[in-house]
N, C-alpha and C positions, 0 to 999 in steps of 0.2 A: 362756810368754814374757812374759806380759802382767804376771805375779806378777811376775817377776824381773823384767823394768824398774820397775814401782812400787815394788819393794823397795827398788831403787839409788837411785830419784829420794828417796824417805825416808831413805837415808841419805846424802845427798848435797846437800838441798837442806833450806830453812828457809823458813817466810813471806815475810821480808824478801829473801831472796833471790829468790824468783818476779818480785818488780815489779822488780831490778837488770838479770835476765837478758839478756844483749846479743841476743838472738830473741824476746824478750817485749817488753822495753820500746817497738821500736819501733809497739806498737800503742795504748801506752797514749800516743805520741806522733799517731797517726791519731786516736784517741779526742777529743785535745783541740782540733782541726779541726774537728770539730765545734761546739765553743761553747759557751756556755752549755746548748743543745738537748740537749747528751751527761749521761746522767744516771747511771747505774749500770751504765756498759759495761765489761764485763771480757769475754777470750775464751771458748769451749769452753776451751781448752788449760787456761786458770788456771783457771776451774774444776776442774777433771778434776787439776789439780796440788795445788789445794786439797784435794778429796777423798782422791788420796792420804798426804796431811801428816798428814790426821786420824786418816788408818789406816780410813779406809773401804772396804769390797770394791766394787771397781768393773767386776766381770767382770760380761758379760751371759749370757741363754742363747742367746745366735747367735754363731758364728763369725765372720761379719763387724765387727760392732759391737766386740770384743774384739781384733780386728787394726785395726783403725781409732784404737783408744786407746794400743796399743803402737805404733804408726806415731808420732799423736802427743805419747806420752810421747818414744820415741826421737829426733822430731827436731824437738821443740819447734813443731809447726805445729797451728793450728787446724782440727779436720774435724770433720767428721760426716759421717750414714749414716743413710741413709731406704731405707724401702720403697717400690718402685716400683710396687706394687702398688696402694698407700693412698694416690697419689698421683694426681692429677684434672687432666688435660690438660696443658699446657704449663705448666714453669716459670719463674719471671721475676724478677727482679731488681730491688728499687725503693728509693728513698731517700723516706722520708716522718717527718714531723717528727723529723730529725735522725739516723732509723737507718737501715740499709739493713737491707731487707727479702728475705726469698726465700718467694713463694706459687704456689701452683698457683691453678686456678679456681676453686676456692673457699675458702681459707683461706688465713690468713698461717702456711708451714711454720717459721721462724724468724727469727731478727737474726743477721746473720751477724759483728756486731761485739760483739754480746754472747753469755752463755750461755743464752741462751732458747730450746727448741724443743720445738715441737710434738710430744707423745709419740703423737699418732696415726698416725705414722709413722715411729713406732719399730720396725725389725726385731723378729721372733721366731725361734723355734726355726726354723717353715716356710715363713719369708721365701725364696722363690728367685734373688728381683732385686732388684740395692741399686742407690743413688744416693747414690754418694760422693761430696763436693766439700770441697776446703780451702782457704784464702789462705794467700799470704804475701805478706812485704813485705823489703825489703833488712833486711839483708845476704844475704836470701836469693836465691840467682841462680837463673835459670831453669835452668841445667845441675843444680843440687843439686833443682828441685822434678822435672826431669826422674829423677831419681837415688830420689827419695823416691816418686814415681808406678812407678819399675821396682822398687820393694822392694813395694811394698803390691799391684799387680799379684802377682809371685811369690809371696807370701801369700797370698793370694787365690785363685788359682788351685792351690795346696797343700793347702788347709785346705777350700777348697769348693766347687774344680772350678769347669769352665765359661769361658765367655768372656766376655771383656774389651773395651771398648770407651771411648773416648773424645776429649775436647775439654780443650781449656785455653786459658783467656781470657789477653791477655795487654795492659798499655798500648797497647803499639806494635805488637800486631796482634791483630785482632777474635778468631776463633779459630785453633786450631791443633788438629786432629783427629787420633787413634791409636787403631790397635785393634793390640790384644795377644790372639793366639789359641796 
């Protein structure tokens, strides 16, 4: 699956079209909210959209990792996928000089406005618990992230068993909690 959608986005998509994309751009509009402070912020996604223009292999050797990319190649949303294993007490959310950050207690695991993350918590083969998370921003509505959380769930639970669990943050309310068994 993951072939076949980087195939199509390669024939379908060009450089200059990535920063046009009516679900891209508006982050390269969040980016410049930032300020002067925003320095080299692009998402996961254009990343991972970059990579495949070039014709780069972008499959992992985890099953997760690999459904997480076809998620966001299919519906233009920014994610990633950690090991919950390699992960050190509570994680948290910060904004410090100009990014917003996500670290557990002892390291910063990524920028979640840019493509930068931490490979120590990167899935493997014998990864058995992940930490998935994505943003979006409009035009994206809550019904379509709900829509995009019940496909990568079914995924998920397809390809590598197990149960489901989760939270979603949202403006106008702290969280909202589901588990998918």
């Amino acid at each position: 699956m993951l072939k076949d959608i980087a195939l199509l986005v390669r024939q379908t998509f060009h450089p200059d079209t990535i920063k046009t994309h009516h679900l891209i751009s508006p982050w390269q509009v969040a980016r410049q909210e930032f300020g002067n402070r925003a320095k080299h912020h692009h998402t996961s996604l254009e990343k991972l959209l970059t990579q495949v223009l070039q014709g780069k292999n972008i499959t992992s050797n985890d099953a997760a990792s690999n459904i997480v990319k076809f998620i966001a190649l299919k519906h233009f949303v920014p994610i990633a996928v950690d090991d919950v294993k390699k992960i050190q007490g509570e994680i948290k959310f910060e904004i410090a000089q100009g990014d917003l950050f996500y670290a557990d207690e002892k390291k910063i695991l990524g920028r979640k406005l840019d493509f930068w993350k931490n490979k120590k918590t990167l899935p493997t083969s014998k990864t058995k618990e992940v930490l998935i998370h994505f943003e979006a921003l409009p035009p994206i509505t809550t019904e379509k992230i709900k829509e995009i959380t019940a496909e990568l769930v079914s995924l998920l639970e397809n390809f590598c068993g197990g149960k489901v669990n989760g939270e979603m943050a949202h403006k106008k309310k702290k969280w909202v909690r589901f588990d998918y068994i």
